[in-house]
N, C-alpha and C positions, 0 to 999 in steps of 0.2 A: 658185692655189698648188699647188706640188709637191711632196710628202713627199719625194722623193729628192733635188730641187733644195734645201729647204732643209734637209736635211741636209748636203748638202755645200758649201753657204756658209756654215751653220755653223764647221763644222769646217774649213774654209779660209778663213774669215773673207775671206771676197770677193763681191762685189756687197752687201756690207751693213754697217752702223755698228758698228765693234767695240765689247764690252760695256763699255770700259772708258771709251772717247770719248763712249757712252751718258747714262753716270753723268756725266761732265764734262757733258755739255748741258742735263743736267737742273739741275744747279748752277749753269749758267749762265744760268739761268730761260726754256732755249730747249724748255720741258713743249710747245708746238706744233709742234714741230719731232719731236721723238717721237711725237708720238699721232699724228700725219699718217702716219709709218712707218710703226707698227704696225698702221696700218687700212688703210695701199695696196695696192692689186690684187694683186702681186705676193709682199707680205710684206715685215719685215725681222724675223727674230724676237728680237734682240736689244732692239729697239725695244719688243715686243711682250710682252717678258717683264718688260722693266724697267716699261712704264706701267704693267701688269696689277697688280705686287704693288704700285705706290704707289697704286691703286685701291685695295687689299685693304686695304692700312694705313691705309688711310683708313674702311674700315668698308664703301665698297661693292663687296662681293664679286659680285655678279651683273653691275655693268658690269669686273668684273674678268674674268669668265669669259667673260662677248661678245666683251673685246679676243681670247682665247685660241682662240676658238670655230671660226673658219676655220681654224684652224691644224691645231687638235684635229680638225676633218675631213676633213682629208687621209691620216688615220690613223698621223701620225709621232707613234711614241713620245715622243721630247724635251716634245713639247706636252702631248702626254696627261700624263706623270709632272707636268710642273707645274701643270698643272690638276687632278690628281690632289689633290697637295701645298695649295697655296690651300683645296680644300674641304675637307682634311682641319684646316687650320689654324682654317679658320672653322666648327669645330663640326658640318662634316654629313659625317664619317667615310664613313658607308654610302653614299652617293653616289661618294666617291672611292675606294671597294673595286669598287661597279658600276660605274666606268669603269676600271679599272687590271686588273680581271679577262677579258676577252676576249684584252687581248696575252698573258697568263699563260696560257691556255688553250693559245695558239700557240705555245708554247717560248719568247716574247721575256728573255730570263735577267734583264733586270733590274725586267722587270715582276715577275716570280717574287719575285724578293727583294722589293720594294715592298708587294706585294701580302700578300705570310709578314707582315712589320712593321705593317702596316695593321689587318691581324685581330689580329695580337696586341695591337696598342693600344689594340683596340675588342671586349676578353673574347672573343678568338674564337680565340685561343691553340692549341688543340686543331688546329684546322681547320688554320691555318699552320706546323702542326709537322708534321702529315701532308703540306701539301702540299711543306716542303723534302725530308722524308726522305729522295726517290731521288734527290738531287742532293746527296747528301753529297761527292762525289767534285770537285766544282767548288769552289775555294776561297772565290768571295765567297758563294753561297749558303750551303757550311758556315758559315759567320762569322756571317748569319743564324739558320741552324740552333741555331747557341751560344747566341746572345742567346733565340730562342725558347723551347728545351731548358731552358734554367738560369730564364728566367722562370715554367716551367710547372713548375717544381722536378724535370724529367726529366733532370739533368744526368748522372746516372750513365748512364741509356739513354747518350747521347749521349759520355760516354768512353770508352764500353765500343765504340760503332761508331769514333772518331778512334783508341785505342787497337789498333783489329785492322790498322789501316792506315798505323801506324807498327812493324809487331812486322816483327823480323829477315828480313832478303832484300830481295830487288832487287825492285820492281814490275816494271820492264820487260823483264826475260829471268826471273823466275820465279825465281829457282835463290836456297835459303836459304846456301848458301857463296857468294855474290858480295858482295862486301866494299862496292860501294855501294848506295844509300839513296834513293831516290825516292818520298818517299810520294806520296799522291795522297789528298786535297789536300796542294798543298807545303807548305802552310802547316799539317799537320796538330796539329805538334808544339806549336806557340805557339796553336792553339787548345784541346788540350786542359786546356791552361795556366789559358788564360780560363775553361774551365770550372771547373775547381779555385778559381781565385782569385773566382769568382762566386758558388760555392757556399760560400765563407769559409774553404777552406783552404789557407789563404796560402803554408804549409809544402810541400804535396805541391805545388803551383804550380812555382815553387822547385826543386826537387827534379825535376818533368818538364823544365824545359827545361836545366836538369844532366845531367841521364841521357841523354839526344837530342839534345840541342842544338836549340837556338834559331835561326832564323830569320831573318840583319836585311834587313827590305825598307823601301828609300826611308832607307836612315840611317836607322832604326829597330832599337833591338837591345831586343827581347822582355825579356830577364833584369833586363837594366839599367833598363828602364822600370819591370818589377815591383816593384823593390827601391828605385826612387824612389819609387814611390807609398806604398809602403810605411815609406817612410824607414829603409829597413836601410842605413843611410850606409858603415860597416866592410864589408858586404858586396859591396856596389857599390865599393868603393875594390878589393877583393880580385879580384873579375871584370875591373875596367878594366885589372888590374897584368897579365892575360895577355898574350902577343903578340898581336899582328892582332886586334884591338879594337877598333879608332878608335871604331864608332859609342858604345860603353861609356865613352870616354875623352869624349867630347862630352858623355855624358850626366850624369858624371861634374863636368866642370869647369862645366857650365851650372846644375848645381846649387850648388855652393861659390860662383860667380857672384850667383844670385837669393840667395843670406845673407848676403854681405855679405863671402863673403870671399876678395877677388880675389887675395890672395897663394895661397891654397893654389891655385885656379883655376890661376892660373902653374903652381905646381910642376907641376900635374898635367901639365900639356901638357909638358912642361920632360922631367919623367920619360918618358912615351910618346915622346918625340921620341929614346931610347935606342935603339930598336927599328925608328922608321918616321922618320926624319928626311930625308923627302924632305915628308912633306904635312902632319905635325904644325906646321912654324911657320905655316902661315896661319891657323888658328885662334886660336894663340898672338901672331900679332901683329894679328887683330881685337881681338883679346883687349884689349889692353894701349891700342892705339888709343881704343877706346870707353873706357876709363878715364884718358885725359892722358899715357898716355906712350908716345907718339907716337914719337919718339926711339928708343925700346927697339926700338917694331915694326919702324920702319925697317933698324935693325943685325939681326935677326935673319930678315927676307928678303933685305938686302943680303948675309948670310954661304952663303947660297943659291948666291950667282953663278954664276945660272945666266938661259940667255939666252933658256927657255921664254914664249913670250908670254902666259902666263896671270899668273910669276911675276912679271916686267919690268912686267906689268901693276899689279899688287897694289904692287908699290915705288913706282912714279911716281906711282898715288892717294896713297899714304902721305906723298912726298915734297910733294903737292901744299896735301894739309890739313896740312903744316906747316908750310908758309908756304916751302918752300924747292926751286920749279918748279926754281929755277938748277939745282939739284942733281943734279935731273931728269935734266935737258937733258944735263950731264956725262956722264949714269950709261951715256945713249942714245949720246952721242958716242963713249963709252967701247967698249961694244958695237959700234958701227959700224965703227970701226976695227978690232978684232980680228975681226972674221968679215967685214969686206970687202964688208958691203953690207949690206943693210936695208931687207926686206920691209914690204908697209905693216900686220900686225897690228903690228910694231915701231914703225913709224914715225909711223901713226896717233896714237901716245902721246903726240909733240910737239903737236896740235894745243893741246889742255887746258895744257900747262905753259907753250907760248909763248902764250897768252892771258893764262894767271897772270900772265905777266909784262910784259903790256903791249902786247904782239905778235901781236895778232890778224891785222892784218895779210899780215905776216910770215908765219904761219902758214898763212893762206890760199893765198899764194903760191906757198910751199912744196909745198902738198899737189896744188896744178895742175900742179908742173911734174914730179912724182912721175912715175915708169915707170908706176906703177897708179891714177898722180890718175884718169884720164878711166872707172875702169873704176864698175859702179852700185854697189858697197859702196862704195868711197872717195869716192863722190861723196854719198852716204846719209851717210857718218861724218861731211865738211866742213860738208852742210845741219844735223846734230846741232850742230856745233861753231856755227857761224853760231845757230842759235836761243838755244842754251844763253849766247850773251854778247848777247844782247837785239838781234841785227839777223834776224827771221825771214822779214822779204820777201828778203832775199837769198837765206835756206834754200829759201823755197819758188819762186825762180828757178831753184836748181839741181837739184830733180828731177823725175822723170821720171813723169807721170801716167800713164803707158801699162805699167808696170811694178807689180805689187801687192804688193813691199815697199818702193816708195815712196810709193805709195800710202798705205798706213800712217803711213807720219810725213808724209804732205802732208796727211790729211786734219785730223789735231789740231792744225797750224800754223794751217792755213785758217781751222779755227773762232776758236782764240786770236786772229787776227787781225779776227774779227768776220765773215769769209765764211762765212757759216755756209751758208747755200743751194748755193755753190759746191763744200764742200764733203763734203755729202751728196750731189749729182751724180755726183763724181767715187766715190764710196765705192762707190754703188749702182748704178753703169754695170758692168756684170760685163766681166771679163778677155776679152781679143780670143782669139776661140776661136786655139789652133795646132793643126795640124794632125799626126795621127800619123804617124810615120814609117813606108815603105812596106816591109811585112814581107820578111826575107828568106828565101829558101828555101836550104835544105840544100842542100850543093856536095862533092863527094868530093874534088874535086881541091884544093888551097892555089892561095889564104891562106882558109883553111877560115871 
């Protein structure tokens, strides 16, 4: 095995079982079919990872750590952190700080963070507070630093450093009159938040990411999350009513949702859609969807009419789980004619509604004789069509094993089909190398 090799089958999920076809093989009581993986010469770590922890729940942690072992000594971190992880779950902490501590030594950043969490789990609090300190400037290790700080009840240390790195001026040209705002970490503001909210004052919380503003990363909005947890409901209604809010409007209506009450949910979206009525009704009509009134979602994407493939998208499902493809098919037809043709993310949409209605066939047809039938996504979308109405030898006749995102969906057909050997082959044959293109040199003269 190769640390760099399987890191990036990892992370390119090629030559190896992805983790989630894994888990299906395991359910499908194909447990030899993994553990063969995880112990071949070569590796598969997703194999490796999955047997390892149904050893551990099982109780035996040291054939858990064997499956890990080769892996763990090729010195790739992935392995290590989850060998790490298992023995710190099965009670021998200090064993998973002495393996987790040499990549920390080495600058590895997430051993660092791993390593701060470790000790503080295991009364060593001190030792991993010192050792984030000069990585306050990194925002996952701060995030760490937080959790440490406020555990070791050092939280004031620790606003008093995210507070010097949020105070007025520009980090990146120095000068205290430049009107932007770059802290470092970016996320400085919503953590001194956490620290406030850790140390129980919910108030000045509150009040930091008022004063600064907050932060939303990943549809996440800091203020709005604190005042749910909090349950200041008037508050959170107050913050959502600004403009350009969406993630506070989400957080907002998924609250009045989980109590039960899906009329105000409506209004809320109802109201934000004053301000942003291009992206507010698709949450308003999952909205309404998940609750039976299907009909409603439908008219208020259909008032959209618009002929983005995301939203044409979102209509055609809706039309579809209401029983009314025909409608569909119109909405397409309707579209096709006024723009004079019909791409296949458009077009694609008929497979699923002429199914709904009988017409698989038809739809196959259709989709071969397409400008872009023969191309590998439209032949990828036909094999989904084809599986998803229960014919998947056909899916898995039309593609293309030498391609690694058909590969993906050839390999979970294969197995449903009971080829299981076949198609862990095809998984674990890595991609035909290509070859890079032959560099060019610099030319004064055009075409440059």
């Amino acid at each position: 095995m190769d640390a760099a090799v399987l890191d990036r089958r990892t992370r390119m999920h090629d030559a190896c079982i992805p983790p989630d076809l894994v888990d299906r093989l395991l359910a499908l009581g194909h447990a030899d079919v993994v553990r063969a993986q995880a112990s071949a010469e070569d590796g598969d770590w997703f194999c490796a990872r999955a047997w390892a922890r149904l050893l551990a729940g099982r109780g035996e942690l040291e054939d858990a750590l064997g499956v890990l072992a080769p892996y763990v000594g090729t010195g790739w971190w992935t392995a290590t952190a989850e060998a790490a992880r298992l023995l710190d779950s099965g009670g021998r902490g200090e064993e998973a700080i002495s393996l987790v501590r040499p990549f920390a030594r080495h600058g590895e950043r997430f051993a660092l963070h791993d390593l701060a969490l470790l000790l503080a789990r295991h009364g060593r609090g001190e030792e991993a507070y010192v050792l984030l300190l000069p990585h306050v400037a990194d925002w996952y290790l701060a995030e760490a630093l937080v959790e440490v700080g406020v555990g070791l009840g050092r939280g004031e240390e620790v606003a008093t450093l995210l507070t010097a790195r949020i105070a007025p001026g520009c980090t990146r040209c120095g000068s205290a009159e430049c009107g932007a705002r770059y802290p470092e970490p970016f996320n400085a503001v919503n953590l001194l938040a956490s620290v406030r909210e850790g140390q129980g004052r919910t108030e000045e919380a509150v009040e930091v990411l008022r004063t600064y503003g907050s932060t939303p990363v990943n549809n996440r909005d800091p203020l709005a999350e604190l005042l749910v947890r909090h349950g200041r409901i008037d508050e959170l209604r107050a913050h959502a009513a600004g403009e350009d809010r969406p993630e506070a409007v989400r957080h907002l209506a998924e609250l009045l949702e989980a109590r039960g009450d899906v009329a105000g949910a409506v209004e809320v979206y109802r109201r934000h859609a004053e301000h942003d009525a291009w992206h507010a009704p698709t949450p308003l009509a999952r909205l309404l969807a998940r609750h039976g009134r299907g009909a409603e979602a439908v008219e208020v994407i259909r008032a959209l009419d618009s002929a983005e493939d995301w939203v044409v998208d979102l209509l055609c499902e809706l039309f579809a789980a209401e029983g009314r493809a025909e409608e569909g098919l119109a909405h397409l037809d309707a579209l096709k004619a006024r723009r004079g043709k019909e791409e296949w993310e458009l077009f694609r949409l008929r497979g699923p509604l002429l199914a709904a209605c009988g017409q698989l066939d038809e739809a196959v047809e259709e989709a071969r004789v397409h400008p872009e039938g023969g191309s590998p996504y439209a032949v990828e979308s036909l094999a989904g069509l084809l599986a998803g109405a229960g014919r998947p030898e056909e899916a898995v006749a039309l593609l293309d094993a030498e391609r690694l995102d058909h590969r993906r969906t050839l390999g979970p057909l294969l197995v449903e089909l009971g080829r299981v050997e076949e198609a862990v082959a095809l998984l674990r044959t890595p991609r035909p190398a290509v070859p890079l293109p032959e560099p060019t040199g610099y030319n004064a003269c055009p075409p440059f």
